[in-house]
N, C-alpha and C positions, 0 to 999 in steps of 0.2 A: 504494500500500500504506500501511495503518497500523500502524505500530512502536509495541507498548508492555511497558512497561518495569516490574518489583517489584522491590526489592530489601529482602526480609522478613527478619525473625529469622534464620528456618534455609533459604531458598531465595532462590540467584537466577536471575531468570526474566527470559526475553527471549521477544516471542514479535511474528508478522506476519500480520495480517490483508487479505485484499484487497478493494476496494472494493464487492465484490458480495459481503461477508461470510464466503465459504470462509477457512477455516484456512492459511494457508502454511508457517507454523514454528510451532514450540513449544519452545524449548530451557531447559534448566535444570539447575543443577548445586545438591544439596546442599550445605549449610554443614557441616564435620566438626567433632564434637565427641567429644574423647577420648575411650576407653575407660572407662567409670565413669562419666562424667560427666552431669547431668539437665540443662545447658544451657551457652550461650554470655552472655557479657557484652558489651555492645552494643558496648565497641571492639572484641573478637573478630573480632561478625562482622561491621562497621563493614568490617575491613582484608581480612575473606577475600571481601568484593562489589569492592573493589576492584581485587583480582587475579581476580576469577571474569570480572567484565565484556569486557576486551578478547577475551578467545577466543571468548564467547560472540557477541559482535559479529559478530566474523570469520567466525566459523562461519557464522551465520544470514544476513549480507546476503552473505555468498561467495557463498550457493548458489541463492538466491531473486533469478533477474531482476525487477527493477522498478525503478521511482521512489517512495520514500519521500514520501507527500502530508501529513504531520504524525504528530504522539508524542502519545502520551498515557502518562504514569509517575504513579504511585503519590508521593505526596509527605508522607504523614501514615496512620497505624492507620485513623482512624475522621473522618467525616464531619461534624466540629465542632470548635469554639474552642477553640484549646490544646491539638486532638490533636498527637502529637509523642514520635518515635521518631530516634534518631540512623540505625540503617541505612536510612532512606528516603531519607536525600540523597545516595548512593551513586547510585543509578537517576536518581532528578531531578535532579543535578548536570549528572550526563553527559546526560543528555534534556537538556535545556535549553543546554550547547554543541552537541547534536549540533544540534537547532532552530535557534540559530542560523547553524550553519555551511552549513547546509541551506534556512535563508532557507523554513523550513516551520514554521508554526502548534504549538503546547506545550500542551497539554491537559492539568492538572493534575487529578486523582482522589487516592480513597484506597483504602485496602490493602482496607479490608470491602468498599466499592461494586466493588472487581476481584474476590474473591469470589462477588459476589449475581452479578455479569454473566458471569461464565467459570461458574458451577454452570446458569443458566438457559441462556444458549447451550445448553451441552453437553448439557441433556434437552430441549430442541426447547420450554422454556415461555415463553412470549410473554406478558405480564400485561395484561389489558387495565385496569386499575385496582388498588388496593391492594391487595396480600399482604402476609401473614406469612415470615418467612424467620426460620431457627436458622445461626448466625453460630460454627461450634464445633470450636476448634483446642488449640494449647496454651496459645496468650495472651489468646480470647476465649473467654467461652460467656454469650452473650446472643441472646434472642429479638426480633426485630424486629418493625413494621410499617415496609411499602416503600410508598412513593409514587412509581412509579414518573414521570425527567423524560425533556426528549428525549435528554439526555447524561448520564446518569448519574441517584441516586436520592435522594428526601427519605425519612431514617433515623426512626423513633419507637422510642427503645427502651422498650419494656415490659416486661421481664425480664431478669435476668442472677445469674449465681454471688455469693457472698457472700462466698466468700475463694479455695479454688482454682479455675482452670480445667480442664475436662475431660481436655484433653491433657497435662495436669500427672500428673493421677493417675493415668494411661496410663504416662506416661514414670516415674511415681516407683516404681509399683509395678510396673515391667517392670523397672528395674534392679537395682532391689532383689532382683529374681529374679536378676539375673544376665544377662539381655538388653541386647542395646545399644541407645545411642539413636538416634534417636526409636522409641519399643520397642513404638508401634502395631502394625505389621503380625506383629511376633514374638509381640505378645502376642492377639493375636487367635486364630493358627495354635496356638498354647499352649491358648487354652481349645474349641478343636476338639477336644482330646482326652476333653471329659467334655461332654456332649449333655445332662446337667442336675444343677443343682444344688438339693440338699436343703434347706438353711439358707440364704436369702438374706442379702444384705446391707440396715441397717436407710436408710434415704434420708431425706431431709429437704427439701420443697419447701412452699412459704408462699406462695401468689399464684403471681405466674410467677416470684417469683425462687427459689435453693436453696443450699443448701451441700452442698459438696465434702467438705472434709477430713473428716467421717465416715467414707467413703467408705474412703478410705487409711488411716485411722487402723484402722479394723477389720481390712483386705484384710492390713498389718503385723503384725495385732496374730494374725492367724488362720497367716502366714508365719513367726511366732517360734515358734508351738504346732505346726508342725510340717503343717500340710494340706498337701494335693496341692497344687504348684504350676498345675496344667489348673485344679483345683477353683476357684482363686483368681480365675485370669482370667475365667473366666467367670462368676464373681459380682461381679466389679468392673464384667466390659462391660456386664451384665443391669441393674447397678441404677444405672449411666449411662442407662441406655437408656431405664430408668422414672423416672428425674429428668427428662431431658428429654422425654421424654412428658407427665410433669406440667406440665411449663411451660408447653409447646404447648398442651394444653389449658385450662389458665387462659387464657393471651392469647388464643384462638378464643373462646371466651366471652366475654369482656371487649369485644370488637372485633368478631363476629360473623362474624369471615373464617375461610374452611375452607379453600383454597392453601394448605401451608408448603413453601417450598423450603429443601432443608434442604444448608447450603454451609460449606468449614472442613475440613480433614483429617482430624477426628475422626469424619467423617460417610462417610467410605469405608469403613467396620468395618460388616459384613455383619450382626455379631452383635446391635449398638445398632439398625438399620435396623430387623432382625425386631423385637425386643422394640416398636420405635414402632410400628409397625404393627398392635401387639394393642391398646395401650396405648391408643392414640389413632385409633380404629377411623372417628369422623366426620369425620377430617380427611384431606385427601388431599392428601400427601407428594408434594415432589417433590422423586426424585432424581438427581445427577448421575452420570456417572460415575465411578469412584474418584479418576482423573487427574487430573478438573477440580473436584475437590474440596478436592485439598493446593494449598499455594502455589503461583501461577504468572501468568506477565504477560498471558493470554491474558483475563482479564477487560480489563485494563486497553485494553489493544489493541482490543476491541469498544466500552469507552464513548468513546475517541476515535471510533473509525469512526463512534457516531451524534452526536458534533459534528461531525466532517467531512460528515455526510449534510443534520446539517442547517446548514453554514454555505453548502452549494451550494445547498439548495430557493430 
């Protein structure tokens, strides 16, 4: 089996792959964050992966017979020089005693390549060459080109936010309602209540990259005067939705690739999916399922599997 390990912002994740690629585990326990609150501070959640790990352990190799053949953990955000995140060495601290105590192989990745790998697993897309991939959470929203290697992938970014991230304005303008965090999925179920809106919201996209905080600054400014809270949500998800559509479609231009796999917890919301799908009618989306969309070590756990695969060829 291969054991791999995240330990993100707001999720820690443990998860077990078997050599012939089936799933064995997938465990994960959210990070809590107060009442009110739009996020954690990196010692926060630094000390809740600390006390999250040991049970998760337990749990997952209690119950899954096998012999552990090497780790692969998460050790950095993003896939270049100087990425660097203090909750990441909660997971690759402990991967790297458990590696050694285990006298097995340490397969260092990062947080987006477990991402790209746990959203393609889980829709069956196999790349035979370059794709596009949409990278969109609460701490990323950038459009990629993948290259993809045998363990993992070479990054191009070609687009990205210019001040917030998507999942920001998710979380800021759900709390702001009165939703708790992370107020994705409340605020999705929120604007099921109104099937459409009259006055959109105004978006801003320049090439592939865009700005955010319009976005919230209007959604507030439309929540002070009094609109339907349904109204709101679904003008917020609607013109996420056509920002990044506009992205996508710049970078497909620019780069000539039609694949976007589109991977990042922001990318489970049903409502952003439809609207890319008008948006960006020549490109063809791929999507995960919800699960393998938010944080989780089940990416990380396949790109060791294909260094394990190819350190036996």
């Amino acid at each position: 089996m291969i054991l791999g390990m995240d330990t993100s912002c707001y999720t820690t994740s443990v998860a077990l792959v078997g050599e012939d690629g089936s799933l064995l585990a997938d465990a994960r326990i959210p990070l809590k964050v107060e009442a009110g609150g739009r996020g954690l501070r990196q010692s926060e959640a630094l000390f809740q992966h600390v006390q999250n790990l040991p049970g998760l352990m337990e749990g997952v190799l209690g119950k899954v017979p096998g012999n552990i053949a090497g780790i692969c953990a998460s050790a950095r955000p993003r896939p270049q020089q100087g990425s660097y995140m203090p909750v990441f060495t909660a997971g690759h601290g402990l991967a790297r005693s458990l590696a050694s105590a285990l006298d097995v192989p340490l397969w260092e990745t990062s947080h987006q390549e477990g991402h790209i790998a746990a959203a393609a697993g889980a829709a069956g897309f196999v790349p035979r060459g370059r794709f596009l991939a949409m990278h969109v959470s609460g701490g990323t929203t950038e459009i990629l080109s993948i290259q993809p290697r045998e363990a993992g992938y070479d990054i191009t970014l070609m687009g990205a936010t210019r001040d917030l991230h998507a999942g920001q304005v998710v979380d800021r303008i759900g709390v702001a309602m009165g939703l708790a965090f992370p107020a994705g999925p409340a605020l999705e179920a929120l604007a099921g209540g109104c099937p459409k809106v009259e006055n959109g919201l105004v978006t801003t996209v320049r090439g592939a990259d865009c700005h955010l905080s319009g976005i919230e600054a209007q959604a507030l400014r439309r929540l002070e005067q009094g609109a339907a809270r349904e109204e709101i949500a679904r003008a917020v998800l609607e013109a996420l939705g056509r920002t990044l559509g506009g992205m996508v479609r710049a970078a497909a231009k620019e780069t000539g690739l039609s694949a976007c796999l589109m991977a990042g917890g922001v990318m489970s919301n049903a409502i952003i999916r439809n609207v890319l799908l008008k948006r960006a009618p020549d490109v063809r989306f791929i999507f995960a399922p919800p699960r393998y969309c938010s944080d989780n070590a089940v990416g990380c756990a396949r790109i060791g599997l294909m260094a394990y695969t190819k350190a036996e060829a």
